[in-house]
C-alpha positions in Angstrom: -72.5 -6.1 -77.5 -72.8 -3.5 -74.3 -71.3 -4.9 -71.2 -68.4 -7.4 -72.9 -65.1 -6.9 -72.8 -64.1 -6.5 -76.2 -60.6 -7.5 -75.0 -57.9 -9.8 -76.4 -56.9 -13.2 -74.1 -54.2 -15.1 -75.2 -56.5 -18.5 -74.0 -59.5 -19.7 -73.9 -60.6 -22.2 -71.5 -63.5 -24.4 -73.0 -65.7 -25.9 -70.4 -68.8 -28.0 -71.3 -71.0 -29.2 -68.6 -74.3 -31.2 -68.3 -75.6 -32.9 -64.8 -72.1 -32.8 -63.6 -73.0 -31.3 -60.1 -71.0 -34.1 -58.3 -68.2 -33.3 -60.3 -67.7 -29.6 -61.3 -66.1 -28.6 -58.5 -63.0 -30.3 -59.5 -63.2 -28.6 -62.5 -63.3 -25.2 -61.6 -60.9 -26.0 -59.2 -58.2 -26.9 -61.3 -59.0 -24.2 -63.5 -58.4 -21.2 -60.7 -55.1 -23.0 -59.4 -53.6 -21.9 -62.9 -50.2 -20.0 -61.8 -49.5 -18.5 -65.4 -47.8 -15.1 -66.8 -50.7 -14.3 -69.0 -54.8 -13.7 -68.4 -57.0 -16.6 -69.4 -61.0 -17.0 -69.5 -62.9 -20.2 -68.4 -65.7 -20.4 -71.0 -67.9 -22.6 -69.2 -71.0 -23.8 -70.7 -74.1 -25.4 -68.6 -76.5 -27.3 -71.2 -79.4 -26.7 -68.9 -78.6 -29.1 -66.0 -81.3 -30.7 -64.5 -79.7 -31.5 -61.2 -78.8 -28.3 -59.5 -75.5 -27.7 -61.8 -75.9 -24.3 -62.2 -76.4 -23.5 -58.7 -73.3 -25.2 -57.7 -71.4 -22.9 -60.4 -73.3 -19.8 -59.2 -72.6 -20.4 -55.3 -68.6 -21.1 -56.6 -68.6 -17.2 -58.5 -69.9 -15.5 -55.6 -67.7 -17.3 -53.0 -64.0 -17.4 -55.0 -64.8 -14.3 -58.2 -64.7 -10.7 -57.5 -68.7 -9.7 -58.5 -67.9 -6.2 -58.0 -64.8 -5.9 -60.8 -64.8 -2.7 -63.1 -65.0 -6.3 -65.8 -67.7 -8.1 -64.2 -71.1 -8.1 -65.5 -74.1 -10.5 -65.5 -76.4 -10.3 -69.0 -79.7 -11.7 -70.0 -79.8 -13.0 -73.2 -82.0 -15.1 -75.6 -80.4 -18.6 -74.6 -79.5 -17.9 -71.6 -77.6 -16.0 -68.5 -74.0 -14.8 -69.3 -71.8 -14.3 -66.0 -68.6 -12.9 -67.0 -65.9 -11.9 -63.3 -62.4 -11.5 -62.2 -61.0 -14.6 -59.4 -60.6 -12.7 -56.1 -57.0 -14.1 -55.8 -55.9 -15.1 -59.2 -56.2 -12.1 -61.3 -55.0 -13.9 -64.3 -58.2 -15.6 -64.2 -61.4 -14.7 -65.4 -64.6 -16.8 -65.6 -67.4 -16.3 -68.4 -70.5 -18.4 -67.9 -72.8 -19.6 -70.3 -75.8 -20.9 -68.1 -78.2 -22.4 -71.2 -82.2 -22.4 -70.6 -82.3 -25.4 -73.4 -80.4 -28.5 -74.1 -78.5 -28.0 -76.7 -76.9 -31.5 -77.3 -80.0 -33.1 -77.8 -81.1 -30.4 -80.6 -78.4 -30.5 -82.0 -77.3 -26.6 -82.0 -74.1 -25.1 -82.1 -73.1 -23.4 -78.6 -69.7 -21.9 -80.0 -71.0 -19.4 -81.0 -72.3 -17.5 -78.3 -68.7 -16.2 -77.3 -67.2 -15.7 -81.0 -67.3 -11.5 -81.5 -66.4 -10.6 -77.9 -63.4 -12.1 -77.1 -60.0 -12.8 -78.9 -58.0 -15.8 -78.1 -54.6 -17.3 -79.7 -55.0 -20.7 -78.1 -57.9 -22.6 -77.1 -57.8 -25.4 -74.1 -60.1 -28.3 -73.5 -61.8 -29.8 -70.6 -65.2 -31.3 -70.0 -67.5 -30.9 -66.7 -66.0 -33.8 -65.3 -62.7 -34.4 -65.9 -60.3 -31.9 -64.0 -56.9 -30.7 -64.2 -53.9 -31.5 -61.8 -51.0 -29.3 -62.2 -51.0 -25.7 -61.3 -48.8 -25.1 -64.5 -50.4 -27.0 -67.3 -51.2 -24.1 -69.4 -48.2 -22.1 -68.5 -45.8 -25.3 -69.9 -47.5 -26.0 -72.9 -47.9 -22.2 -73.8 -44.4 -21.9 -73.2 -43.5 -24.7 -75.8 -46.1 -23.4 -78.4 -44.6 -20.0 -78.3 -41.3 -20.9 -78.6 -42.7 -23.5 -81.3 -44.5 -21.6 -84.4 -45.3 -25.1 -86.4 -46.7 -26.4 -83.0 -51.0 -26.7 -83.7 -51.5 -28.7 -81.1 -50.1 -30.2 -77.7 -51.0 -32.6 -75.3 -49.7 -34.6 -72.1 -49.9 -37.4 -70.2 -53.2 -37.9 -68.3 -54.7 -40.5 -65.9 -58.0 -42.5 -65.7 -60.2 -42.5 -63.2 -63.3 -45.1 -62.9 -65.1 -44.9 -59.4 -62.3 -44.5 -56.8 -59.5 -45.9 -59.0 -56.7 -44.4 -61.1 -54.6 -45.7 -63.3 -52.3 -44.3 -66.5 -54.5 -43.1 -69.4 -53.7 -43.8 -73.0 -50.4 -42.6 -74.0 -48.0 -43.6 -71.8 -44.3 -42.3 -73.1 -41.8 -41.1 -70.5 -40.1 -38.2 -73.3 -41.9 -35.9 -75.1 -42.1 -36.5 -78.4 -44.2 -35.2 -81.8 -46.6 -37.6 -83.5 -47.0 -37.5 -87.1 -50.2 -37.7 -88.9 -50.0 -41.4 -89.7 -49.7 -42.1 -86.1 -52.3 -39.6 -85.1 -54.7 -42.1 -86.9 -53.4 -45.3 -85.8 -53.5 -44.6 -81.8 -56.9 -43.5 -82.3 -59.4 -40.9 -79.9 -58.6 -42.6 -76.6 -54.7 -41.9 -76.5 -54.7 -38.6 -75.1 -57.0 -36.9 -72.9 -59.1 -34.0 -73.9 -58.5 -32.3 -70.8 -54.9 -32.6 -72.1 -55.4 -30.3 -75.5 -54.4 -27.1 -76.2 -54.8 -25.8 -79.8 -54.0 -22.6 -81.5 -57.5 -21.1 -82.5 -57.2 -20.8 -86.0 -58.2 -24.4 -86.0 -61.3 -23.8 -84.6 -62.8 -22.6 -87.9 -60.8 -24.9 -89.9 -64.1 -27.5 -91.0 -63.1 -29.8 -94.2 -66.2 -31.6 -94.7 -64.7 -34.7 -93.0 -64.4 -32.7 -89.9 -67.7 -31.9 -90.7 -68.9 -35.0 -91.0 -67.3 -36.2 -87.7 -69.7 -36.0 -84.3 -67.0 -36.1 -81.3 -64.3 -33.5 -81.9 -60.7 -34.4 -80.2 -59.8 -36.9 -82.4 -60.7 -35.0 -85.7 -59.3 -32.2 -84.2 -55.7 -34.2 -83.4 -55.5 -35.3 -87.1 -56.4 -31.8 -88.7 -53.4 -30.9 -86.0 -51.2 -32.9 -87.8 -52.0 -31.9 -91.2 -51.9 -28.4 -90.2 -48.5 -28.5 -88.3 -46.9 -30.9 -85.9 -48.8 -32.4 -82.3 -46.5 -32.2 -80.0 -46.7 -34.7 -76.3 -45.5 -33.4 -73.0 -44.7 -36.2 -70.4 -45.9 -34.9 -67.5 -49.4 -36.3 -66.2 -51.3 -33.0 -65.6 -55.0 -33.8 -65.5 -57.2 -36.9 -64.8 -60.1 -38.0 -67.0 -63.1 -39.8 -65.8 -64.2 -42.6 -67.9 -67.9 -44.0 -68.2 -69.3 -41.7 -65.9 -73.0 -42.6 -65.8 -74.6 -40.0 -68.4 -71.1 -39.7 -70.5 -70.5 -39.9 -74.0 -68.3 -43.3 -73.5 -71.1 -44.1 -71.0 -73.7 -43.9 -73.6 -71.4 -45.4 -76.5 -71.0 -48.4 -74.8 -74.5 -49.2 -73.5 -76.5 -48.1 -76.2 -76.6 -50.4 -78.9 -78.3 -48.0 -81.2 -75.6 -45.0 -80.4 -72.8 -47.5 -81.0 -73.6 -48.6 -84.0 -74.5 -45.0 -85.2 -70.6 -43.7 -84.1 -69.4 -46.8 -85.9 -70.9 -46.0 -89.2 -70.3 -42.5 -88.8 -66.8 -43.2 -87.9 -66.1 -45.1 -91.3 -68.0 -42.0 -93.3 -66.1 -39.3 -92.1 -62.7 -41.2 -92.3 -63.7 -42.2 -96.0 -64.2 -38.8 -96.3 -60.7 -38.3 -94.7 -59.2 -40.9 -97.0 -60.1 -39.4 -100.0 -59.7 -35.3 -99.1 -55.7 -36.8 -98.5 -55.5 -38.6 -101.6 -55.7 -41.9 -99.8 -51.9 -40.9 -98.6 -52.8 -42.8 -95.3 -55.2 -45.3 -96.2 -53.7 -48.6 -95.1 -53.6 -47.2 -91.8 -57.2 -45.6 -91.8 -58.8 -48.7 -92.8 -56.4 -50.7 -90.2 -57.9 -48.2 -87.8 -61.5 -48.7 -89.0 -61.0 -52.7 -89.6 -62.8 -53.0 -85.9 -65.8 -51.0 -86.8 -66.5 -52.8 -90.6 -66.0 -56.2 -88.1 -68.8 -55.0 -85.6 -70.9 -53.6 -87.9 -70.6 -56.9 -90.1 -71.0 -59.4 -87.2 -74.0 -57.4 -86.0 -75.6 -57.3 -89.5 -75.6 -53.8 -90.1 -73.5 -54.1 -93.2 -73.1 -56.8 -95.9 -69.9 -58.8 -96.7 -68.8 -56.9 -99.6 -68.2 -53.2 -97.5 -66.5 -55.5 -95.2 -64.6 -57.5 -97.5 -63.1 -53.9 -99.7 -62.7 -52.7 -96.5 -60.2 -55.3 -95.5 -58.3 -55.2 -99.0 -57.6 -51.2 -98.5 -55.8 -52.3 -95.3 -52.3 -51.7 -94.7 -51.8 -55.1 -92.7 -54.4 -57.2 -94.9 -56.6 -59.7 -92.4 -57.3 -62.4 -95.5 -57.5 -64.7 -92.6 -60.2 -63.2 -90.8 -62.2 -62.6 -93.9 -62.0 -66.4 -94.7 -63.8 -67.1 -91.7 -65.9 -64.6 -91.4 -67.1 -65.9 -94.9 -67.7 -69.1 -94.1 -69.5 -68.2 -91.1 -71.3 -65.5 -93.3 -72.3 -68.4 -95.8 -73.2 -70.7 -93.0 -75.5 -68.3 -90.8 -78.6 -68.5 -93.1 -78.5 -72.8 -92.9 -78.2 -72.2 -89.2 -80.8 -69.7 -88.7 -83.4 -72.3 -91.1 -82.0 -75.5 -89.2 -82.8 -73.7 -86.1 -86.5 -72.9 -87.2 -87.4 -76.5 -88.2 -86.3 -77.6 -84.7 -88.4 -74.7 -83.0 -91.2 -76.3 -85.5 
C-alpha cells in the first residue's frame, strides 16, 4: 500500500470509538503521556460518530502530532480516511486513524482488518473510546514483565470504576501480583479486569477456536484463550480507570435492553458449551457454576424450559439441588396461577 509505513512496532494500541466526543480526550491523553523505551502506534478507530467525534480527534492531531513528519501521511480509502503522524513531543508515539464513513458495529463487519499488512506488532493493548489510562508507564511495566516472561500471553492490572463523578476500585482488587490459572479465569468472569488493563502478545489475535468464534464481546474470551495458551499474569498497580454504563455503552445497552440481555445470555451459554466441550469438559463444574446465573435468568424469564435449566445445574461443580427444588415447584405452580388469575379477570 503506497504511503504506509511498512515498519515493525513492538505495540499496538487498539482504540475503538463511537459518540465518545465527551470522552476521547482522556483517551488520547493518556495514550501520548506514555514514557516508554520503544515506539508504539495508537490504532484508533471512529465508527462513524454522529456527534462531532472525529473533529474532536482531527483538531487533537493537528494541535499535539507533527503533520509535516517524513512518516505522516493522510489516505483516502474505500471505508474511510486513514491519518497516520509522529507526536510533536513524544517521538515514541505515533497515531494511525481509522475515521469510518459507515457504522460498522451495527453491520456487523470486521474493522481489524484494515491495519493487518502494514504494520507489525508483538503485543497488542486495549482501550475503548471512553475509558482512559492513568499511569505514564503502563505499557513500559507490563512490557517489561512480558519480555522478561516468554510463557506470559497476557497481563493485566488493577483498574478503577468510574460512574458519573464517582470512583471506586474495579473488579480485581489484590494488593500482589499474582498469575491466574485457567479455572480461575472462568470463575471471576468478564468484569474482573478492565480492558483498558490488557496487553496481549499478537499471535492471539488470529487464534479463533470456534468458541471464540462464537463469543460476541472479546476480553473475556480473550483472557481464557490467555490462559490456555500460557499464563495471565496481574500487576497491582491501578493504572487506568474504566467508565461503566456510559449512556450508549455496551454494559449500557446490556442492562436496559431486555432483548440484548437475553441475546448475551444465551450466547454466553453457547459459546462456553462450546468451550466445555473443545476442553474436554476439564473445567466444566466451574463453567456451568459460572453460567448457573444465565440458565436462572433465562429460566425465570421463560426463555428456556426446565430441563436446559435442570442439566445445567447437575454439570455444576457446587450442585444448587436446592434452588432447582423450588424453582420446580414454582415452575409446576405458574400455569395454575396464570389460569386462577384469568377466571378472576373473567
Amino acid at each position: 500500500m503506497d504511503g504506509v509505513p511498512h515498519k515493525r512496532y513492538l505495540v499496538g494500541v487498539r482504540c475503538m470509538t463511537y459518540n465518545q466526543s465527551s470522552y476521547i480526550t482522556d483517551a488520547l491523553d493518556g495514550f501520548v503521556m506514555q514514557q516508554t523505551r520503544f515506539p508504539y502506534v495508537c490504532l484508533i478507530f471512529d465508527d462513524a460518530s454522529t456527534d462531532g467525534e472525529q473533529e474532536v480527534i482531527r483538531t487533537y492531531l493537528d494541535e499535539h502530532f507533527d503533520r509535516q513528519d517524513e512518516s505522516a501521511f493522510e489516505k483516502e480509502t474505500d471505508y474511510g480516511q486513514v491519518l497516520f503522524s509522529r507526536h510533536k513531543s513524544n517521538r515514541n508515539c505515533y497515531f494511525a486513524v481509522f475515521l469510518l464513513k459507515e457504522n460498522h458495529y451495527s453491520q456487523r463487519k470486521d474493522k481489524l482488518a484494515y491495519y493487518r499488512g502494514w504494520l507489525d506488532f508483538d503485543y497488542f493493548a486495549l482501550c475503548e473510546g471512553d475509558d482512559y489510562w492513568t499511569d505514564p508507564f503502563k505499557l513500559q511495566k507490563q512490557l517489561d514483565y512480558m519480555e522478561a516472561s516468554p510463557g506470559c500471553m497476557l497481563s493485566v492490572h488493577a483498574a478503577a470504576w468510574r460512574t458519573g463523578d464517582e470512583v471506586f476500585p474495579y473488579g480485581c482488587v489484590d494488593s500482589v501480583p499474582k498469575d491466574y490459572p485457567v479455572e480461575e479465569l472462568i470463575r471471576v468472569g468478564g468484569f474482573y479486569f478492565a480492558t483498558a488493563s490488557f496487553v496481549f502478545r499478537s499471535e492471539l489475535d488470529y487464534d479463533f477456536p470456534a468458541w471464540r468464534q462464537k463469543a460476541g464481546v472479546g476480553d473475556y474470551p480473550l483472557q481464557i484463550l490467555a490462559g490456555l495458551r500460557g499464563t495471565v499474569h496481574y500487576l497491582a498497580d491501578t493504572m487506568c480507570v474504566y467508565r461503566y454504563q456510559r449512556e450508549g455503552s455496551w454494559s449500557y445497552r446490556w442492562q436496559k435492553d431486555y432483548a440484548a440481555n437475553m441475546a448475551y445470555q444465551k450466547n454466553k451459554i453457547e459459546w462456553m458449551t462450546l468451550f466445555d466441550e473443545a476442553t474436554g469438559h476439564q473445567y466444566q463444574g466451574v463453567v456451568y457454576d459460572l453460567l448457573f446465573s444465565h440458565y436462572n435468568s433465562l429460566f425465570n424469564a421463560g426463555e428456556i424450559g426446565f430441563g436446559p435449566y435442570a442439566k445445567a445445574v447437575f454439570r455444576m461443580k457446587e450442585k444448587r439441588y436446592g434452588r432447582l427444588l423450588k424453582d420446580l415447584v414454582r415452575y409446576c405452580i405458574r400455569p395454575v396461577s396464570r389460569l386462577l388469575k384469568r377466571s378472576n379477570a373473567d
